[in-house]
C-alpha positions, 0 to 999 in steps of 0.5 A: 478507512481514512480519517480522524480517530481516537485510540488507547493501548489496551492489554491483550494475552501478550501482557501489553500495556493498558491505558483504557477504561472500558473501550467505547469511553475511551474513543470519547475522552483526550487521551495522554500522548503515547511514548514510543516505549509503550507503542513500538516493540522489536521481535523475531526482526520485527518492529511490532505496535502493542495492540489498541483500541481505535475509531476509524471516521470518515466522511462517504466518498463520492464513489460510496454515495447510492450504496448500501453501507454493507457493499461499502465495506465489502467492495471498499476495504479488505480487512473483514470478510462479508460475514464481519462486516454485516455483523459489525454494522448489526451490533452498532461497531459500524455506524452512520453519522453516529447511529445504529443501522442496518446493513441495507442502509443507502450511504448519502452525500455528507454522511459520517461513517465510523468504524470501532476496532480493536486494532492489531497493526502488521509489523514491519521491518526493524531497519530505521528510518534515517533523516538524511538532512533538515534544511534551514528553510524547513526541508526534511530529507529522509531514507524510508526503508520498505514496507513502511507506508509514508500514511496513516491508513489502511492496516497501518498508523503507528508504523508509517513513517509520519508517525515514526518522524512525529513519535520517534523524531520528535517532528510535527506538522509534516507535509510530505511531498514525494510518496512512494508505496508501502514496499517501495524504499528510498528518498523521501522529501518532507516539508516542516512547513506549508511554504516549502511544500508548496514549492516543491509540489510546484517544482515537482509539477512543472517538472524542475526536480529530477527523480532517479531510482534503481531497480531490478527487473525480470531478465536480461535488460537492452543496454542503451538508453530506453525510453517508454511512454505509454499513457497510464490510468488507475483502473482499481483505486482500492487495490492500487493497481495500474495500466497502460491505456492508450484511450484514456491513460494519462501523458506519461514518460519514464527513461531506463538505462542497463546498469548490470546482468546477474552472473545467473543471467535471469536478473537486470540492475536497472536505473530510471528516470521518470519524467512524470509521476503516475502511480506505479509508473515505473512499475506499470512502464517496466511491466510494458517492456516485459522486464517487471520488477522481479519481486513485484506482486502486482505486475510481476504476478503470473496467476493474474496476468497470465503467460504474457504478464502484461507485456505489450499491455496485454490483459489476461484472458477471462478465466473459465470457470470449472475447468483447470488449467485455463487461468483458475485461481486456487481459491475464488470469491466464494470463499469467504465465510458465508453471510447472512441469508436475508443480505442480499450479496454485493455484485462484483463486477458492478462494484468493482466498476463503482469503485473508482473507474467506468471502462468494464474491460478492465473488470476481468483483471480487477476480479482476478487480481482482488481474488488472488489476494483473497487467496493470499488472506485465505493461505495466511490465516490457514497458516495461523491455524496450522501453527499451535503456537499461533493459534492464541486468541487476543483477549480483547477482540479474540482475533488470532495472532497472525503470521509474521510476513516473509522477508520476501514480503517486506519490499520490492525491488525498487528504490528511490536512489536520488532527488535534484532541483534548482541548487540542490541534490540529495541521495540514499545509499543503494539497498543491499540488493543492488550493491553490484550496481554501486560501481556504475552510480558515477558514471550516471552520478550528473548525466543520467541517460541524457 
């Protein structure tokens, strides 16, 4: 949930520092700014945030309104189980316009919804974030590695990059004007004030400012310029996740070009040129091509997509339950902690419709995709509990120490190479996977795939 908040550190069974009184007293007081020596730490090649106290706030979204606040949180967020949300909402953790209800409790427009936690934030990699350049007219160009969101949200505050320009920079007031995804590495341009913003984001949309990125794809790439232009539409908010649709997808239009084959013959370094900025547009366009981001979950993702893995922008068949070997997941749904008799469950299928898009043709990937991450949850925690060195408990909120991510884990296969406008350009050096594409960047340094 995003939205203002209040927070303070608070000590746990790692021996972190503690700046708190009793927890609900702090999210109500002005708390003294934090240092970075008392927020981030490094660890087994990690950069880790000490656990603290947190009040999540938000006003009710549009697509919340008419819902009960227990379907809210069971078909919006995908921290908690159905089981700790309804528990939550019942002991006053989630609350509504700063009262105690119950789970049953229809959302209004204008309503206040707060979320109390003890927050345990995922670590992501220890690679730092490099300030490129700062203009005198109040640009600031950064390199963001991957697995770093740009945005407080989520699972994430502290290590996303805003505030790690804000605490370890010594930067305020940030206006981000390109965004790239949590996993994404590469250029970021940053405005130090509203005026550069806004000219930017205006450049960006009347399409003055090139963007160019590499990546690095499933399979043997055509050489020669290639162009896609196939409509795109969010079709899951929560997740994220994007198709082509040719009925209602939005004007778009990315250009590829093959810089390299690995000697293994089973990978391509490719360079793109989006031409105009949907979510996941490069990736979703690739996806099309049959040439995914190799390392990608989402669009390189066989148990959701099926033997075509979305190629041609074909959607997976409708799995049958109980048989095997036709599309079943290894874990479905239903197995999330059992909830509450007296609660009447969340239909899935009409929530994810309710959840950002109207089109139910799109609900059978929704389901697969939201039950293949269900099912990667599901591994993790079992990992944590397999492990005897895991299995120590916070001694503020009693959740288990989770399992570190992979490496594979930590960032996909595309990065965002260089940015241009009118009288300027600036660039990021190539992450270490597509170094052998390093030789090709002069010849596509000023022409691109013109």
């Amino acid at each position: 949930m995003e939205g203002t908040s209040t927070h303070s550190l608070a000590s746990s069974n790692d021996g972190h520092v503690d700046k708190s009184t009793h927890a609900k007293d702090t999210s109500e007081e002005m708390l003294e700014p934090l240092t970075a020596a008392e927020i981030y730490y490094n660890d087994n090649g990690l950069q880790r945030i000490r656990p603290y106290f947190y009040e999540f706030s938000s006003y009710a979204k549009g697509r919340w309104v008419g819902r009960t606040i227990y379907e809210v949180f069971c078909n919006e967020f995908r921290g908690g189980t159905p089981a700790y949300y309804e528990t939550a909402i019942k002991r006053g953790i989630i609350r509504l316009n700063n009262e105690n209800v119950g789970p049953s409790t229809i959302v209004r427009n204008g309503d206040l919804i707060t979320h109390f936690i003890h927050r345990h934030e995922p670590p992501v990699t220890t690679q730092p974030l490099v300030v490129v350049c700062e203009t005198d007219d109040g640009l600031l160009v950064v390199d963001k590695p991957a697995s770093i969101p740009v945005h407080p949200g989520g699972q994430f505050n502290y290590n996303s990059a805003i505030k790690l320009l804000e605490i370890k920079h010594g930067y305020h007031s940030l206006f981000p004007i390109n965004r790239l995804d949590r996993l994404t590495s590469g250029l970021m341009l940053i405005g130090l004030n509203s005026d550069v913003a806004r000219r930017l984001e205006h450049d960006l949309l009347a399409h003055r400012i090139q963007k160019e990125y590499i990546c690095r794809v499933k399979g043997v790439f055509p050489g020669g310029r290639i162009v896609c232009d196939q409509p795109m539409r969010v079709v899951a908010h929560r997740l994220g996740l994007s198709c082509v649709d040719c009925n209602e997808g939005k004007p778009s239009l990315t250009e590829f070009e093959l810089l390299a084959v690995d000697d293994d013959k089973e990978h391509s370094i490719v360079y793109c040129r989006p031409k105009t900025g949907r979510t996941h547009q490069i990736r979703v366009h690739l996806q099309f091509l049959g040439f995914p981001i190799a390392n990608d979950p989402l669009y390189c993702n066989r148990e959701v997509w099926g033997d075509s893995m979305g190629k041609n922008g074909a959607l997976p068949e409708t799995p049958k339950k109980g048989r095997k070997g036709e599309g079943a997941l290894p874990f479905s749904s239903s197995s999330s902690p059992p909830v509450d008799a007296s609660i009447k469950k969340p239909n899935k299928m009409a929530g994810l419709v309710k959840s950002g898009y109207q089109n139910v043709a799109w609900a059978p990937l929704v389901q697969r995709m939201e039950e293949w991450l269900t099912s990667q949850d599901l591994v993790e925690k079992l990992d944590v509990l397999a492990d005897a060195d895991q299995t120590r408990l916070c001694g503020q909120c009693a959740a288990p120490h989770m399992a570190d991510p992979a490496p594979s884990q930590l960032c996909i296969w595309l990065h965002a190479w260089r940015y241009s406008g009118p009288g300027w350009s600036y660039e990021t050096k190539l992450p270490g996977w597509a170094q052998q594409a390093a030789q090709y960047a002069d010849r596509i340094k000023y022409k691109g795939c013109e």
